[in-house]
N, C-alpha and C positions, 0 to 999 in steps of 0.2 A: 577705870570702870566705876568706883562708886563715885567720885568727884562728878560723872556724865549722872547716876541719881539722885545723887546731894543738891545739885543742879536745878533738878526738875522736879524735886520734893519739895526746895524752898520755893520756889514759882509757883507750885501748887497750894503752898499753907499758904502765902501772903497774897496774891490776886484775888481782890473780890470777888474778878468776874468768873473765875472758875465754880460752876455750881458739883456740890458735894465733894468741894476742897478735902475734906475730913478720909470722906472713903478715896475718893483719888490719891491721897498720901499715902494710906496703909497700902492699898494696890502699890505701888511706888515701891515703897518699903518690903513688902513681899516681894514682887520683883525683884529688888538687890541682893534680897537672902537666896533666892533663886540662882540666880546668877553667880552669884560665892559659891553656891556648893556645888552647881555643874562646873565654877574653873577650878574648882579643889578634883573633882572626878577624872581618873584616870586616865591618861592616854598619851598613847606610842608615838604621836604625830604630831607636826605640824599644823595647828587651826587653822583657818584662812574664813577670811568674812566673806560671807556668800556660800559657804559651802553648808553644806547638811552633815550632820553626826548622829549617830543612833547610840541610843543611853543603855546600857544594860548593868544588870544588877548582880554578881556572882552570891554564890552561896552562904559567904561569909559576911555579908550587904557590905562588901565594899560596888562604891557606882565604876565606870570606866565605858570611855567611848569608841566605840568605834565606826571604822568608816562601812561595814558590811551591814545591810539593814537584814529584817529576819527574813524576806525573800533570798535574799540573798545567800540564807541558810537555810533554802527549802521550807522556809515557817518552821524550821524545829532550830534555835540560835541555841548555844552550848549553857547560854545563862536567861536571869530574866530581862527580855525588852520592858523597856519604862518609858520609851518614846523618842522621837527622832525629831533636833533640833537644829535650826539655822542660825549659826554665829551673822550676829550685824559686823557693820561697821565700826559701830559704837564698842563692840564686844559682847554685847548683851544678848543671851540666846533667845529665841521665840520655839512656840512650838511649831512644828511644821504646817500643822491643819492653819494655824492661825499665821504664819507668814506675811502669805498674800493681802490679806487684809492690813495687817501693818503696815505694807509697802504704801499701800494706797492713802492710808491716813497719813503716814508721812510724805509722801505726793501733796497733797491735800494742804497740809500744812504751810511747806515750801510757797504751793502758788499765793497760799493767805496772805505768806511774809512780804512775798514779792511785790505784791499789791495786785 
């Protein structure tokens, strides 16, 4: 997981051609602390890439995921929702609203490499 940012942090600081290299990093870098503290966040299960998890927050602000979204709890869930995320491939979570969009950039990407 962070070797896949460390990765794309260094590509980001040292390619000219990336413009706002600087903020691209810090994003990067916020992304990885992201990602540390949703896989330090509790849970009973099995991850699997591709699937969606929903974030909630108990009273004592420990985070813990699970797989029942707050529909799922009639909108009233036993703690706080904090948001419902998609595990990559890479391991990296996204947020659900923004997914789709990722997919596509990385789509995008692929056919670039391709030629």
């Amino acid at each position: 997981l962070a070797q896949e940012h460390i990765g794309a942090f260094q590509i980001a600081m040292h390619d000219p051609r990336f413009v706002g290299r600087i903020e691209r990093g810090s994003n990067l870098l916020d992304d990885a602390k992201r990602d540390v503290d949703l896989h330090r966040a509790e849970c009973n299960f099995k991850k699997r890439p591709g699937a969606t998890y929903h974030l909630y927050r108990r009273v004592d602000d420990r985070l813990y995921f699970s797989m029942l979204s707050p529909s799922d709890w009639r909108d009233a869930p036993p703690d706080k929702f904090e948001g419902s995320y998609v595990l990559g491939v890479d391991l990296s979570f996204t947020r659900k609203e923004e997914a789709a969009a990722k997919m596509t950039r990385t789509a995008d990407a692929r056919r670039l490499l391709q030629g």
